[in-house]
C-alpha positions as CSV (number, residue, x, y, z in Angstrom):
1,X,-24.4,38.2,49.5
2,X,-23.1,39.9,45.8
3,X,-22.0,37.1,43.8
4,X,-18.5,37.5,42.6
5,X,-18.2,38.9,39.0
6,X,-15.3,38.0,36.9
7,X,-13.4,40.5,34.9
8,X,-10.9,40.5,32.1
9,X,-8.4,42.9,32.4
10,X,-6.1,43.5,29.0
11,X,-2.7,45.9,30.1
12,X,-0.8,44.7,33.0
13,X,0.4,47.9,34.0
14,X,0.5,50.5,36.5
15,X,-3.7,51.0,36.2
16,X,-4.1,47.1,35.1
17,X,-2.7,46.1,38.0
18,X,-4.0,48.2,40.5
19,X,-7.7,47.2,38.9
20,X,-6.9,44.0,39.6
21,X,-5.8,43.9,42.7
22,X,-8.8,46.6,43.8
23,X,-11.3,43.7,42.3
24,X,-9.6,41.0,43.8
25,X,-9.8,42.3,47.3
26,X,-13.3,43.0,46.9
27,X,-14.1,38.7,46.1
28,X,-14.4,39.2,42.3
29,X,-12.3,36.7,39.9
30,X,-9.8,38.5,37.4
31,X,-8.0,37.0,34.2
32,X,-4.9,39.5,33.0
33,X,-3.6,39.6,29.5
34,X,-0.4,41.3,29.4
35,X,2.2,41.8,25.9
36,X,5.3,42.1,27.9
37,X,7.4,39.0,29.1
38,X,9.0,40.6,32.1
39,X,5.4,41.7,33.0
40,X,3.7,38.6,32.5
41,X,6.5,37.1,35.1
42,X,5.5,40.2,37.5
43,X,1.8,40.3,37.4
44,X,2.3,36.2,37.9
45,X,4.1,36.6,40.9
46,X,1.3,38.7,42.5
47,X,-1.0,35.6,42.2
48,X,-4.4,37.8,41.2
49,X,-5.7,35.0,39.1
50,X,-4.9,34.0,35.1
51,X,-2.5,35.9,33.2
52,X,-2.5,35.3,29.4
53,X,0.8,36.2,27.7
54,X,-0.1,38.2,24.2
55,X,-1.9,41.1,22.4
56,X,-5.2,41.3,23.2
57,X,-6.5,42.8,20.0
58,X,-6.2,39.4,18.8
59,X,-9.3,37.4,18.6
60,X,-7.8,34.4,19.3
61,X,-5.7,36.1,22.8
62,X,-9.5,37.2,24.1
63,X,-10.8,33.5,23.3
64,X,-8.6,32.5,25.9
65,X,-9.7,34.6,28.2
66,X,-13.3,32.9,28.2
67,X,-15.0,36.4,27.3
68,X,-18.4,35.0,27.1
69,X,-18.3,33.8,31.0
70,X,-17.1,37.3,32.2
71,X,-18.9,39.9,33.5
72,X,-17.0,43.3,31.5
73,X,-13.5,43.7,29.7
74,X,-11.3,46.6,31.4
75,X,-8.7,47.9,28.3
76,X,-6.3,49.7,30.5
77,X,-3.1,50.0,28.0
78,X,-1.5,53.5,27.9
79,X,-2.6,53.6,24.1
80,X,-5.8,54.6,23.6
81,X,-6.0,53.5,19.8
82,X,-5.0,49.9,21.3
83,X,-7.6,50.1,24.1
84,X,-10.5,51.1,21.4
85,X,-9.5,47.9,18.9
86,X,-9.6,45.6,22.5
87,X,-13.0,46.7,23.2
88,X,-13.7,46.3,19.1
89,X,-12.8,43.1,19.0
90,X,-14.6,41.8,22.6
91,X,-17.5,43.4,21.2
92,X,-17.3,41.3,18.3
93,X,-17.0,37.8,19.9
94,X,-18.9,38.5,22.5
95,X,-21.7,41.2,21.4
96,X,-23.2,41.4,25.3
97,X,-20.1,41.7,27.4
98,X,-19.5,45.6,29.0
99,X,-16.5,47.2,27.8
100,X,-14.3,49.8,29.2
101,X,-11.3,51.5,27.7
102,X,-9.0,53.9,29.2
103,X,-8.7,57.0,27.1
104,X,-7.5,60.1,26.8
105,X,-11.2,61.4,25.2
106,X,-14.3,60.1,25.1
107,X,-15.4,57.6,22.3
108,X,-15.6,58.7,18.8
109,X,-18.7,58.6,17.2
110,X,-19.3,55.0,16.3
111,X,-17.5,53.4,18.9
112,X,-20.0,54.0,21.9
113,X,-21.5,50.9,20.2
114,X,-18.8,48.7,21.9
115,X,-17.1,50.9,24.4
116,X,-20.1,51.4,27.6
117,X,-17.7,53.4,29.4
118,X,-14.2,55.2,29.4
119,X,-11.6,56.2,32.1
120,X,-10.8,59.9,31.3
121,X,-8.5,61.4,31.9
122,X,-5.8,58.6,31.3
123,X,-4.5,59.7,34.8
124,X,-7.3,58.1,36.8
125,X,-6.4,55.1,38.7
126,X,-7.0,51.5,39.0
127,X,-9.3,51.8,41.7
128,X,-11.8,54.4,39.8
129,X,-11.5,51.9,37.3
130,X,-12.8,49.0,39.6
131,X,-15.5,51.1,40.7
132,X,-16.4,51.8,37.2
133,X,-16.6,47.9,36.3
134,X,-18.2,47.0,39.1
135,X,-20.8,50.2,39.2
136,X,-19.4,50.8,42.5
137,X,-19.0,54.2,43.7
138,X,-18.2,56.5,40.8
139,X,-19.1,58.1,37.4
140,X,-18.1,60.7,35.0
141,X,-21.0,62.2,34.4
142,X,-19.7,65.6,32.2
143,X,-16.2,66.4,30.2
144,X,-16.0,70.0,29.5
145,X,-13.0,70.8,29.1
146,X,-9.8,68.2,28.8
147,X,-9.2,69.6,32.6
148,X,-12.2,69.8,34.3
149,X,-14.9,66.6,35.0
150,X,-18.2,66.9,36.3
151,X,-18.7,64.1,38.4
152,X,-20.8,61.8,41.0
153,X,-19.5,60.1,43.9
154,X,-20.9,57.7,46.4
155,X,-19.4,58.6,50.0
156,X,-18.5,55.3,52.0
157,X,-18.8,54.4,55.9
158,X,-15.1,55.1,56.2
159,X,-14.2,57.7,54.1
160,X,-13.0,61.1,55.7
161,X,-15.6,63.5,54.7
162,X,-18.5,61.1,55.7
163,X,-20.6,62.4,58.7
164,X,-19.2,66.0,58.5
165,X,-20.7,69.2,56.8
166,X,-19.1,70.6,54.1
167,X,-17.7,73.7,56.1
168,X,-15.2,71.2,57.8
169,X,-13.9,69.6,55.0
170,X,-10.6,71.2,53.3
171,X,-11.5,70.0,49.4
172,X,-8.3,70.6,47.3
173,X,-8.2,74.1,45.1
174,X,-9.5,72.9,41.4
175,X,-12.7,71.0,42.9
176,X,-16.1,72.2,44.1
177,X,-18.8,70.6,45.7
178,X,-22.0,71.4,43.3
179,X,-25.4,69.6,44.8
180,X,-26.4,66.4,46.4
181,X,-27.0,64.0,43.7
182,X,-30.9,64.3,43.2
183,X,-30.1,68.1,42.6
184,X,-32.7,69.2,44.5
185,X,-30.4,72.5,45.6
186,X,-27.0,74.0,45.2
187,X,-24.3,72.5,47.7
188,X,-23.7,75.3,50.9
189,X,-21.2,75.3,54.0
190,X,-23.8,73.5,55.7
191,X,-24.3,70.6,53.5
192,X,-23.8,67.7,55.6
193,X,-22.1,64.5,53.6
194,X,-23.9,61.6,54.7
195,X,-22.5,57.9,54.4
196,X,-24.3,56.3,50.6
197,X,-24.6,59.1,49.6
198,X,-24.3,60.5,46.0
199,X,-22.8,64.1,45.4
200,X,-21.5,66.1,41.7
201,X,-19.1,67.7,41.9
202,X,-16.7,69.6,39.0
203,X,-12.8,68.7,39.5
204,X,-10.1,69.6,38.0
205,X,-8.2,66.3,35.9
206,X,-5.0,66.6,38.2
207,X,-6.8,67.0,41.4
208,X,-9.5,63.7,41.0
209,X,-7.3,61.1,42.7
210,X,-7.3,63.2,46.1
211,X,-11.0,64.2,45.4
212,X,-11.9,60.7,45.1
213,X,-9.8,59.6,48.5
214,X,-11.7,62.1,50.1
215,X,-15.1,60.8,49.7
216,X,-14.3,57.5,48.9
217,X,-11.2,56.2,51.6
C-alpha cells in the first residue's frame, strides 16, 4: 500500500480547496494556509486537516506549516507574483521540498530553480492540481500558444473513454487526440483507449477541464 504523503497547500480558495479535498479523499494528509478570516473559518469547517491563518510568503507562516516533513508545497493563490514568492521562500527553508505554483505562464528564467512545476492555464482545477502533486495522472508537457496545451493523460478504470476506440468517443471541438504516449504512431479512428494508459493530446485552455473528465472520471 502507497504511504500517505502530506502536502501544504498556501490559498484556500476555489482551486486550494478543491486540491485539498481531491488529496484528502485519496488518504494523503493536507495543512492549509489561508490570508482571509472568513476563509480560514470556511476551510475549518470542512475539517481537511490544519489550517494556518496568515500570508504564506512569510517565512515564519511556512515554519508552521512543518515544510521539512511534507512531501510538496501547492501555491494556488489567484496571484501569480504571490504564488512565485511562496514557492521562493519554501525553497529557501526547505531547499528539497517540490514546489508548485499556479500561474498564468510558465516560470521565468531563474525561478524553475524553486518552482518543479506550474498549473497553466490559471483555469485548471484542483483536481489537475492533485494529480500534479501526487504525479498522478497528468502533465503539461507543451505551451504553445496561451490557448492551446500539449498534454499527457493517464486513462483510469472508470473513466468514460476507457475500453472504447477513439471513433466512439465525442472529444469536445478545440482538442485532438495526437499518439499513444510512447509515440510510436499518430492516433486514428481505431485507436483503442485502454485503462493505464498514457495518451498526448493538444487542447485548447478553455476546453481541458472536460478533456480531462473524459479520460480521467
Amino acid at each position: 500500500m502507497t504511504r500517505p504523503k502530506r502536502f501544504v497547500i498556501a490559498g484556500g480558495g476555489r482551486v486550494g480547496l478543491q486540491a485539498a479535498e481531491n488529496l484528502t479523499d485519496r488518504g494523503h494528509d493536507v495543512v492549509l494556509i489561508e490570508v482571509d478570516g472568513e476563509r480560514v473559518e470556511a476551510l475549518s469547517d470542512a475539517y481537511l486537516g490544519p489550517v494556518i491563518h496568515g500570508d504564506a510568503t512569510r517565512a515564519s507562516i511556512l515554519r508552521q506549516a512543518d515544510l521539512a516533513g511534507a512531501d510538496a508545497i501547492a501555491a494556488l493563490t489567484d496571484e501569480t507574483e504571490t504564488n512565485m514568492e511562496i514557492c521562493m521562500t519554501a525553497h529557501h527553508l526547505s531547499p528539497s521540498i517540490r514546489t508548485l505554483a499556479r500561474s498564468e505562464a510558465r516560470s521565468e528564467e531563474g525561478r524553475d530553480e524553486v518552482v518543479d512545476a506550474t498549473l497553466i492555464p490559471t483555469s485548471l482545477g484542483g483536481d489537475h492540481a492533485a494529480d500534479m502533486l501526487t504525479g498522478e495522472g497528468i502533465r503539461t508537457l507543451v505551451f504553445p500558444t496561451a490557448e492551446l496545451d500539449i498534454i499527457e493523460v493517464t486513462v483510469t478504470e472508470s473513466a468514460p473513454v476507457a475500453g472504447r476506440r477513439l471513433e466512439e468517443v465525442a472529444l469536445p471541438t478545440g482538442s485532438l487526440l495526437i499518439s499513444t504516449a510512447d509515440r510510436e504512431a499518430l492516433a486514428g479512428p481505431g485507436t483503442m483507449l485502454e485503462p493505464s494508459e498514457r495518451y498526448i493530446l493538444a487542447v485548447e485552455s478553455d476546453v481541458v477541464d472536460e478533456v480531462v473528465k473524459l479520460f480521467r472520471g
